[in-house]
C-alpha positions as CSV (number, residue, x, y, z in Angstrom):
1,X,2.5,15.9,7.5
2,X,-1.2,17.0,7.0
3,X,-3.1,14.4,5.4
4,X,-4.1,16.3,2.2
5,X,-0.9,16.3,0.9
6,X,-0.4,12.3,2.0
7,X,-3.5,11.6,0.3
8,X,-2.7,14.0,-3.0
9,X,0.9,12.2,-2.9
10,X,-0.4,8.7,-2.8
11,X,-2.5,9.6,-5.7
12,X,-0.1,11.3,-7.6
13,X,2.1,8.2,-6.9
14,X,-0.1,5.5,-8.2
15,X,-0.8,7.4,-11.6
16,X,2.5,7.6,-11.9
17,X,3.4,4.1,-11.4
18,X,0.5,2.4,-12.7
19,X,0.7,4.6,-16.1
20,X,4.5,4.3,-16.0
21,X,3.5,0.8,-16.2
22,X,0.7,1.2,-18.9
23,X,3.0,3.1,-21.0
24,X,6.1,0.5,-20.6
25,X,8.0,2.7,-18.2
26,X,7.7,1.6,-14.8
27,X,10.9,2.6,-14.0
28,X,9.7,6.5,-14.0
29,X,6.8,5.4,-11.9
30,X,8.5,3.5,-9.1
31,X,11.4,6.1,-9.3
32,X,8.6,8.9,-8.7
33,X,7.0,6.6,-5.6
34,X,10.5,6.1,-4.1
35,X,11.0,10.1,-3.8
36,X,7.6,10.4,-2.4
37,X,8.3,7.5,0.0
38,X,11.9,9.1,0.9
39,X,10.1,13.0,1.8
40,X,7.9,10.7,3.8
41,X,10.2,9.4,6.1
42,X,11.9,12.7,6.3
43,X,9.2,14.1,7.5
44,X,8.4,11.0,10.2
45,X,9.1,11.8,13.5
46,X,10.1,8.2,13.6
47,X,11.4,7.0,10.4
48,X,12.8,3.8,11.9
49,X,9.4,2.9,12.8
50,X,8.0,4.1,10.0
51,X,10.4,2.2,7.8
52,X,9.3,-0.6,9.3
53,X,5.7,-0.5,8.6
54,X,6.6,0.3,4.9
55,X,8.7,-2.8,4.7
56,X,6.4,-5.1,6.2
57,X,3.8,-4.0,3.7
58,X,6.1,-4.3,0.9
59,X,6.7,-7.9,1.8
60,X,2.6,-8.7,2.2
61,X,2.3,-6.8,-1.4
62,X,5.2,-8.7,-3.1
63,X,3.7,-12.4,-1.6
64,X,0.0,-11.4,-2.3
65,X,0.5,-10.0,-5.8
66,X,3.3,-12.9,-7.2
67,X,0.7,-15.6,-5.5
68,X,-2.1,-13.5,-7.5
69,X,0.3,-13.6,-10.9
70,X,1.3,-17.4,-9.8
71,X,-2.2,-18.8,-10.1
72,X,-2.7,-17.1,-13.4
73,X,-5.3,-14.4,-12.8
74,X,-3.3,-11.6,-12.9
75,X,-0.5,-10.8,-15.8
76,X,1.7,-8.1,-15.2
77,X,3.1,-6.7,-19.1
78,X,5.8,-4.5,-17.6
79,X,8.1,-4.6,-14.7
80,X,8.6,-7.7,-13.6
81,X,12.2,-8.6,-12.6
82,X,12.0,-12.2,-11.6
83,X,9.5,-14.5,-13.6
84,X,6.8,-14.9,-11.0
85,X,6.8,-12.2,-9.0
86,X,4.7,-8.9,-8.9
87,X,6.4,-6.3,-10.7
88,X,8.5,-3.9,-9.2
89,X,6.4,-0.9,-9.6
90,X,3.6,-3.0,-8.1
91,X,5.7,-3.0,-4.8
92,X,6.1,0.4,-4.8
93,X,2.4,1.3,-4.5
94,X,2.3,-1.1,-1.5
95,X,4.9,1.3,-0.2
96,X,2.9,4.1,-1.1
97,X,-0.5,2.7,0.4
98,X,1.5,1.8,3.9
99,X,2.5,6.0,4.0
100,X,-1.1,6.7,4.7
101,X,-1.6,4.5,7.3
102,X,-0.5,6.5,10.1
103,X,-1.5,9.7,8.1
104,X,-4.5,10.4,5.5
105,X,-5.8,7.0,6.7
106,X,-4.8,7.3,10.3
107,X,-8.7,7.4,11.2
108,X,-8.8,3.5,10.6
109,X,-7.1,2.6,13.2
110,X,-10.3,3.7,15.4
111,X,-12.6,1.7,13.1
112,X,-11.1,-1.8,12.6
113,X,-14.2,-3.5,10.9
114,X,-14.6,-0.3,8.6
115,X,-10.8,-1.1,7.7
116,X,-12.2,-4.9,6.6
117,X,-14.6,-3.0,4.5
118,X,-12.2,-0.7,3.0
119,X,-9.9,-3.1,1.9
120,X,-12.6,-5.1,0.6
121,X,-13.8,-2.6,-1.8
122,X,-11.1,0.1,-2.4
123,X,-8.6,-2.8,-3.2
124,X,-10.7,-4.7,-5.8
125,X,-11.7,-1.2,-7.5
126,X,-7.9,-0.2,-7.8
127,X,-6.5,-2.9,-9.5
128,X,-9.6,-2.4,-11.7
129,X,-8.5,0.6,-12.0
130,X,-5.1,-0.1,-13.1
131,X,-6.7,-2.6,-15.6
132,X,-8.4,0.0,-17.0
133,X,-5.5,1.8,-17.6
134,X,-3.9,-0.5,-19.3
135,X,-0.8,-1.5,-16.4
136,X,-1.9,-5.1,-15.4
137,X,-4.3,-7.6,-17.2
138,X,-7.3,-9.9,-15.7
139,X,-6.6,-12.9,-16.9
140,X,-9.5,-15.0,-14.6
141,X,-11.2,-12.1,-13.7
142,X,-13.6,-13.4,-11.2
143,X,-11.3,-15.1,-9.2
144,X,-9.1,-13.0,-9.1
145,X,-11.6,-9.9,-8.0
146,X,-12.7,-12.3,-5.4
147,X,-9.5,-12.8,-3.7
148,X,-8.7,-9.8,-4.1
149,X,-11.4,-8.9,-2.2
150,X,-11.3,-11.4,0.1
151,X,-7.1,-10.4,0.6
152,X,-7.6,-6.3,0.9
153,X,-10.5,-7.2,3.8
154,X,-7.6,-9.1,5.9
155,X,-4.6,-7.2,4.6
156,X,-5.8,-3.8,5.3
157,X,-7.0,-4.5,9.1
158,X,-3.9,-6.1,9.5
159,X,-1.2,-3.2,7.8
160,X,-3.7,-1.0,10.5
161,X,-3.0,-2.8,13.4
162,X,0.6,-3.1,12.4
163,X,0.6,0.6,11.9
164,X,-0.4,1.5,15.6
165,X,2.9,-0.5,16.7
166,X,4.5,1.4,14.1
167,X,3.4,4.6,13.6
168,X,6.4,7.1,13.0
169,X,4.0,10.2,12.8
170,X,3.4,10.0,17.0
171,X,5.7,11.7,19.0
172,X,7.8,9.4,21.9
173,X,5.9,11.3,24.4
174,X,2.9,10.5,23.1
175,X,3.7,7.4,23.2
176,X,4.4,7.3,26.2
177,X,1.4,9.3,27.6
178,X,-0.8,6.9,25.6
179,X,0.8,3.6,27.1
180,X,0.2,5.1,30.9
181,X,-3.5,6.1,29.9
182,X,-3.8,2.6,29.0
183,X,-2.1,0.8,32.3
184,X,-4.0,3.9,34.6
């Protein structure tokens, strides 16, 4: 999959679920990330793999965001299905953000304290973002941008690292050609 279309489908993907969120339909948002997320494991040389990554990164988002919404610094008005916990369609863009980990934002993976950087800006300035548009709420808005902060710049070096052992976009034989380079 070239990377422009992984980057203009991850965009595409969180408008739609943060607006379907904004405009009390989350469903249509987190239905619309679940296609992309589907073509992007059809198109994975290794979906089992890449399933893997996308379900680890799920499970970081769903702890990080409910312990966010838990201490009361973020309030999610749409979507949640279990008092508590970060809203469905807030799952679904961690889904969406772990499909360009071994594509659009494959280049990380060479530049692990760039990644801590990354994550320590771009993460802070989406859920801004969202705020802006109207699909979550700051509640404490300090703390809450700081650990956000502070969370993206050892989430996103971690879903990196995780996506080099899971990286459904590399060819077996690459693999393979990789791990005897490294043992040579």
């Amino acid at each position: 999959m070239p990377a422009i279309i992984n980057f203009a489908l991850f965009q595409f993907g969180w408008f739609a679920c943060v607006l379907g969120a904004a405009w009390a339909l989350p469903w249509a948002g987190t239905g619309i990330a679940l296609a992309i997320v589907t073509g992007h494991l059809l198109v994975a040389s290794q979906p089992r793999a890449e399933l893997k990554l996308l379900v680890i990164a799920a499970g970081i988002g769903l702890v990080f965001d409910s312990a966010l919404a838990m201490l009361g610094w973020i309030a999610f008005p749409t979507g949640v299905l279990v008092a508590g916990l970060a809203p469905h369609w807030m799952v679904a863009l961690w889904l969406l953000f772990a499909t360009t980990l071994n594509v659009s934002l494959g280049w990380l993976k060479r530049y692990p304290l760039l990644s801590v950087l990354f994550g320590a800006v771009g993460g802070p300035l989406a859920y801004y973002g969202g705020s802006k548009l109207g699909a979550l709420d700051f509640v404490e808005m300090t703390p809450a941008l700081i650990a956000l902060a502070i969370g993206w710049a050892v989430i996103t070096p971690l879903l990196v690292q995780l996506a080099k052992r899971f990286d459904g976009f590399v060819r077996p034989l690459d693999n393979e050609l990789l791990s005897e380079a490294g043992h040579g």
